[in-house]
N, C-alpha and C positions, 0 to 999 in steps of 0.2 A: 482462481488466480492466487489466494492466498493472502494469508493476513501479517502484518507484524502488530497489532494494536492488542490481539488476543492472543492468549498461550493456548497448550492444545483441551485443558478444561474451561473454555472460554473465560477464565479471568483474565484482567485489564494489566498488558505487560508494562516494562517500567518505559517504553518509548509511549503507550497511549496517552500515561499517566503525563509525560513529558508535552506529548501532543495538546491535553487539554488545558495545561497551563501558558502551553504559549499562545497556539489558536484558541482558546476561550478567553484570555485573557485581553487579545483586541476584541472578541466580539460579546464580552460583558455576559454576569451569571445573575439572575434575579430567582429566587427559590417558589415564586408565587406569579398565579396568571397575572397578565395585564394585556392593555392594548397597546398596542404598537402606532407609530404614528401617521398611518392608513386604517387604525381602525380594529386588525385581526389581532383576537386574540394568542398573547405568546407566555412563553414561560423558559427560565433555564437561561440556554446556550442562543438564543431565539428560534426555541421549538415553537412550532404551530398547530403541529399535526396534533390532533385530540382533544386540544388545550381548550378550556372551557372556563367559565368565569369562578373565581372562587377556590380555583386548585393549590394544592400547594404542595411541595416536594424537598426531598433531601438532598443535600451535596452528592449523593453517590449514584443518589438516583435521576440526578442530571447530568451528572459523566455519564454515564453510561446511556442515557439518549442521547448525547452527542455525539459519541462512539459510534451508538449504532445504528446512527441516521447518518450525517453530514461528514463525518469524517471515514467512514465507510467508505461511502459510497465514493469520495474523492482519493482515499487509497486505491479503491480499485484501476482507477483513470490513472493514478502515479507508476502501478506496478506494470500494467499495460504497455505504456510508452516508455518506460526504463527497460534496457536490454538486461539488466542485472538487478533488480528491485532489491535483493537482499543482500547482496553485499555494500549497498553505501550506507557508511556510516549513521548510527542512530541520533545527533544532530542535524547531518546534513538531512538526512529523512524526513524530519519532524518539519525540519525549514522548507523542502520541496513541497511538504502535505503542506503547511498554509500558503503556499502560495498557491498550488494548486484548488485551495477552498477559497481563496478571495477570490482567484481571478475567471476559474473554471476549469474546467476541464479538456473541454476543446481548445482553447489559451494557452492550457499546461501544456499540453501535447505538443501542441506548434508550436513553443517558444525556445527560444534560443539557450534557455537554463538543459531542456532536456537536449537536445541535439547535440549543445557543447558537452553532455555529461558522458553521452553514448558513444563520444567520439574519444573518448581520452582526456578531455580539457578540463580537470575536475576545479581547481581553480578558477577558467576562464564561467563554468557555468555559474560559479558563486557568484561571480562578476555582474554574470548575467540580468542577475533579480532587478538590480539598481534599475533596469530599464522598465521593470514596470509601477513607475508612478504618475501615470496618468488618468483621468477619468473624466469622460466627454473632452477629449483629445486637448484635456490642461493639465500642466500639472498641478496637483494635490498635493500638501506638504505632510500629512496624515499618512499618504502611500507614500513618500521621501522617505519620511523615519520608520514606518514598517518596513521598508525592503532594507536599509541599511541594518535593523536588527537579526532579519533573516538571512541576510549576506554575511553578518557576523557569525550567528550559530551553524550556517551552512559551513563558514572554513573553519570554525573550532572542530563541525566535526571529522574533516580533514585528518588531523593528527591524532583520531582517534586509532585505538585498535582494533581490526574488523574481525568482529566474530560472528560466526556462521551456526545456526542452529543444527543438532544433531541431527540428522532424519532417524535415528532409526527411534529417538524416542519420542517424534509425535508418531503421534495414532492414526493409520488410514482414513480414518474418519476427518480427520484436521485438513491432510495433505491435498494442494492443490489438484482440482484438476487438470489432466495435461492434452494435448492434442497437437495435430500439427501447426504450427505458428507458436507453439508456448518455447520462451528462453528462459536462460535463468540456471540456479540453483540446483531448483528442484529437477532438472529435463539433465541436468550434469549428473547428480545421484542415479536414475533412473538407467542412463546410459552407460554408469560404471555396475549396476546392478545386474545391467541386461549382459553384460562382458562382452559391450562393442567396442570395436579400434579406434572408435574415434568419438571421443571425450569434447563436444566444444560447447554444451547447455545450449545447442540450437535445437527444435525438434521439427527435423527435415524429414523429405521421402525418407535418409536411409533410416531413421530412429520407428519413423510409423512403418516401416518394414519388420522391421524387427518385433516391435511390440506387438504388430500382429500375428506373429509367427510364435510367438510366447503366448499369444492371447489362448490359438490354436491348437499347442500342446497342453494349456493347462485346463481346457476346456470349457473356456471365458468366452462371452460375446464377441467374438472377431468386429472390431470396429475402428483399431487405433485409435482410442479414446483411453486415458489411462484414468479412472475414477475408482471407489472406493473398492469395489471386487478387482481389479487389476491391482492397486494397493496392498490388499489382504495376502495377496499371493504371494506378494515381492515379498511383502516384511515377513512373511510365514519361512523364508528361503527358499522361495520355489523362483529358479532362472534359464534361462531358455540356452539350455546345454547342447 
């Protein structure tokens, strides 16, 4: 599905960097284990996994277990349910990623921030956040002023400029996998690559038609799945003429 947190040599781009500062920054950084107040041992960002009495760690190297645990795994749940993951803006982004880590993933999905965003309302989903300051059906004044923060950096990034990573200079290796059901970006490149008439980043029957019929002539595993050998092809200029 694809990352914005990592560039294509897996260093930390300037939205992760942006990421860790605003979601690490509600969920507090401690550089040494301790316990937590059930008992498990934690450290960092509230890492757990490994975390053992006595450990201790650097700034860098708790970014990056938070990267590559928790925030991770919750980009992937944001790029999922956004029809265009990479074109909104790198605030509004960061803002979607913590809501999507405090409240979850299944939350993110069905919530009204994504629906209104997919629909054109990009305003109205900023709007959206304010409704989540609840927990055990009260409201929380703690979720009050996190969501108005995230509602803020959500519309600054609004007016921001949308800029679009280049494909041709990540590496096969980076570039998402594609299949049918993938939108986006990346399924829009593919289909100006493959020189089909119709351009709209959905990848329907006619797109896995086509890529199989590339897959075919270039002597790829016929499967419509577009992964790193389907990749290698494209960028190398081989296209289904």
């Amino acid at each position: 599905m694809g990352t914005r947190l990592k560039g294509p040599t897996g260093a930390l781009t300037a939205l992760a960097i942006l990421a860790i500062s605003i979601i690490g920054g509600y969920e507090g950084l401690r550089l040494y284990s301790y316990k937590d107040v059930v008992g498990v041992w934690t450290a960092c960002f509230g890492e757990t996994e490994g975390i053992k009495p006595g450990m201790r760690f650097t700034r860098e190297q708790c970014d990056r277990m938070f990267v590559d645990s928790g925030l991770t795994r919750h980009e992937r749940a944001l790029r999922r349910c956004l029809t265009s993951p990479d074109e909104v803006p790198m605030k509004t982004y960061v803002a979607m990623l913590s809501l999507a880590y405090n409240i979850g993933e299944g939350g993110f999905c069905r919530s009204s921030v994504v629906r209104r965003w997919n629909a054109g309302d990009h305003y109205g989903a900023c709007d959206a956040f304010l409704m989540w300051n609840k927990a055990g059906g009260r409201v929380v004044q703690g979720l009050v002023n996190r969501r108005k923060s995230e509602r803020k950096l959500c519309i600054e990034g609004l007016s921001e400029p949308v800029t679009l990573p280049n494909p041709d200079d990540i590496a096969p290796a980076d570039r998402p996998v594609l299949r049918r059901g993938s939108a986006g970006f990346w399924v829009e490149h593919l289909q100006q690559r493959l020189r089909m008439n119709l351009v709209d980043g959905q990848f329907g029957p006619g797109t896995d038609a086509v890529v199989r019929q590339f897959q075919k002539a270039h002597g790829l595993k016929v499967d419509g799945v577009v992964g790193f050998n389907t990749w290698t092809v494209i960028a190398a200029g081989g296209r289904d003429d």
